[in-house]
C-alpha positions in Angstrom: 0.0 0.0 0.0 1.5 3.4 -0.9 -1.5 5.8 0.8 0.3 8.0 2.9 -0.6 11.2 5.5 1.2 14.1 3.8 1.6 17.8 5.5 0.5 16.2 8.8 -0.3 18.4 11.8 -0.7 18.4 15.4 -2.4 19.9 18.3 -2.2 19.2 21.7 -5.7 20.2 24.2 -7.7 18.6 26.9 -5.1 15.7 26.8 -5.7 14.9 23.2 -3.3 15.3 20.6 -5.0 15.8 17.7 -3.8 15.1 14.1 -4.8 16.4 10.6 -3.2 15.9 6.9 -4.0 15.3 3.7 -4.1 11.6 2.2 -1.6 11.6 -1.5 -1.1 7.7 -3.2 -2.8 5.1 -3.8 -5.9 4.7 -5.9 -8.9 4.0 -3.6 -8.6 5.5 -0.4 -11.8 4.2 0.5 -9.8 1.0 1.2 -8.0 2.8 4.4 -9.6 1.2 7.4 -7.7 2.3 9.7 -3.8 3.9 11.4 -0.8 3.5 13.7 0.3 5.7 15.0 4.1 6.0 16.6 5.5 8.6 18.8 8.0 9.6 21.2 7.6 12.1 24.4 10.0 14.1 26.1 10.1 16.6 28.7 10.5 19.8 27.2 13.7 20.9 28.4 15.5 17.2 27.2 14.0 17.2 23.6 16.0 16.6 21.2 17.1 19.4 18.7 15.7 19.9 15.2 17.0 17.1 12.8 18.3 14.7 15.9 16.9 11.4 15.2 14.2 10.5 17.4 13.2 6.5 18.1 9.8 6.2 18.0 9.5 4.2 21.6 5.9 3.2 21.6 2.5 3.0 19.4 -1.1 3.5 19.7 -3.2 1.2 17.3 -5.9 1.1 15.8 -6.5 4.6 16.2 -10.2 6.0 15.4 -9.6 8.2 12.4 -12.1 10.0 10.0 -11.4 10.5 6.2 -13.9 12.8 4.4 -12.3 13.4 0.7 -8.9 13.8 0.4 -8.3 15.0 4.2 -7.6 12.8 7.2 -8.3 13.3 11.0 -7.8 11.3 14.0 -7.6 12.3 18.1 -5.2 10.3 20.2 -6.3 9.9 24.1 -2.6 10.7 26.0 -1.8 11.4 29.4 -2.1 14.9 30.2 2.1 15.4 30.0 3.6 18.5 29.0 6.5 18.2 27.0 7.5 17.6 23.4 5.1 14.7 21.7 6.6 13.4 18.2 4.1 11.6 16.5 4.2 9.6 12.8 1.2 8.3 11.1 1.1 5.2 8.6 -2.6 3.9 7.4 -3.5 0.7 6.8 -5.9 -0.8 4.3 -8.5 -3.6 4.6 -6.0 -6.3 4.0 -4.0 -5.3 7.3 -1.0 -3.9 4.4 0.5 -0.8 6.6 1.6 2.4 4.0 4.8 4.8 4.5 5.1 6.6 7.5 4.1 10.5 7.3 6.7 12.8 8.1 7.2 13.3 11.8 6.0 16.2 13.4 6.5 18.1 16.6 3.8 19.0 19.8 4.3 21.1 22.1 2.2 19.9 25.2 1.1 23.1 28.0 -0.9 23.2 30.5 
């Protein structure tokens, strides 16, 4: 599968991060049933600087996600932490077949 998230973004309220992009490949994205999605969290004052690589520690699945056209949506249930949340998003089709990740974007978490 080559559906992808492309010019992902991220918000961070009520603690929910909440992600939006736009889907690009593929043919049918009415075959996306559903998303991973990875991430990393650090406190703010140890986060890594811009273009440090980052491992991606841990994963939600099966995230609830809405797709209405060509744009993608999905709100991710996380501990209220402030901090810096990384997140990438990969979809998955109806076969279980798990497209590229999106790039990986940066949250800033306040209270």
């Amino acid at each position: 599968m080559d559906a992808r998230v492309d010019r992902p973004t991220g918000t961070w309220a009520d603690g929910k991060i909440r992600l939006a992009g736009t889907l690009s490949g593929g043919d049918n994205h009415g075959e996306i049933t559903g998303c991973t999605v990875s991430y990393a969290w650090y406190p703010e004052e140890e986060a890594p600087c811009e273009g440090c690589p980052i491992s991606m520690r841990e994963r939600f699945e099966n995230v609830e996600m809405e797709i209405s056209g060509d744009q993608f949506r999905c709100v991710i249930p996380v501990a209220e932490k402030k901090g810096m949340w990384f997140t990438e998003i990969r979809l998955i089709d109806r076969l279980g077949a798990v497209g590229p990740p999106s790039e990986r974007i940066r949250i800033r978490a306040e209270n």
